[in-house]
N, C-alpha and C positions, 0 to 999 in steps of 0.2 A: 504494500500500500504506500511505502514513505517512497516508492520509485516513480509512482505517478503524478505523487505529488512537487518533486521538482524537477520532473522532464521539460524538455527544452530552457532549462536556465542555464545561465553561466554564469556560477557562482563567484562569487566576489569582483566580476567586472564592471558591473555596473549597477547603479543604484536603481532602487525601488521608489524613490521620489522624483515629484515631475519639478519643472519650472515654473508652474503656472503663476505660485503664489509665493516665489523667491520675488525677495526685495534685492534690486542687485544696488552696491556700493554709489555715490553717485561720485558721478567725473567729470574731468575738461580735456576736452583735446587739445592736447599742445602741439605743435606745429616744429619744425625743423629744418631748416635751408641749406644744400648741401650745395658745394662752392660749384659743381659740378649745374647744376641747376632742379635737379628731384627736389621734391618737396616730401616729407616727410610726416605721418599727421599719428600720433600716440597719445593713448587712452589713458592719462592718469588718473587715479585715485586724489581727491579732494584735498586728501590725508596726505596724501605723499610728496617727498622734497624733489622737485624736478631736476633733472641733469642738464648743464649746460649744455651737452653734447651729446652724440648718438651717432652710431656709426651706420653710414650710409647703405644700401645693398652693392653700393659699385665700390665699396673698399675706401673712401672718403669719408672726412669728420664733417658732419652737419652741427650747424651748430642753434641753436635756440632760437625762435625768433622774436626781435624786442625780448630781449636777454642780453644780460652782463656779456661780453665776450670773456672766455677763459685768461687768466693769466698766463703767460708764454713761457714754455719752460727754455731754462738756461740751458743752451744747448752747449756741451761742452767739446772743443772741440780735439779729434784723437793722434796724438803726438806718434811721429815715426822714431826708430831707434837712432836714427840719422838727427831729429831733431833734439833727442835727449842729448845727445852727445854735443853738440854743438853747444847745450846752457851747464857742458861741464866745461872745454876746453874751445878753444880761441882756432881756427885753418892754420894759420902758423902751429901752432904748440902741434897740433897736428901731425902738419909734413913733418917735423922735429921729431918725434915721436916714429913718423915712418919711415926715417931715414936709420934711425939708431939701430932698429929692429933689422933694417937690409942689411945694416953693418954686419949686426952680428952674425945675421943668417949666412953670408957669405965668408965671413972667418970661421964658419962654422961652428960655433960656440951655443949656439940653439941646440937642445936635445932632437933627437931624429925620433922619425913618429914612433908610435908603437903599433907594434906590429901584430 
């Protein structure tokens, strides 16, 4: 008897209650201009703190509209091993430096590789 009773359900997928008589949250569509030109339109909660931003479908920052614009991050920018060296030693101390080294190499006073 208890097999007839829940034939054709699938239990725990889905609810036994309808919509009819849900009260849904109320909202404001906020809107979003993406530099690209889409427009962007999202269903906030009343409640909820908006984002300056939102990322576009075409992989671009949209940004709010009539909204703060974000503060710009510091972009830092990434030093080569050529420019470290250069804020330790001066092109002269340098060549100085590459000449000492041919010296030696060539009086052969340099250890030989290992092998």
């Amino acid at each position: 008897m208890a097999d007839r009773g829940l034939r054709g359900m699938r239990l725990g997928t889905q609810s036994m209650e309808t919509a009819a008589h849900a009260e849904l949250a109320e909202r404001n569509d906020v809107h979003y201009d993406c530099p690209v030109g889409h427009v962007i339109t999202m269903p906030f909660s009343v409640e909820a703190d908006i984002p300056l931003s939102w990322e576009c479908h075409c992989g671009a920052l949209a940004l709010l509209r009539d909204g703060e614009q974000p503060e710009p991050r510091e972009v830092k920018i990434q030093r080569s091993h050529w420019d470290m060296l250069l804020e330790r030693r001066t092109i002269p101390e340098l060549e100085e430096l590459l000449e000492e080294r041919l010296d030696l190499l060539r009086a052969g006073r340099l250890g030989s590789p290992v092998k």
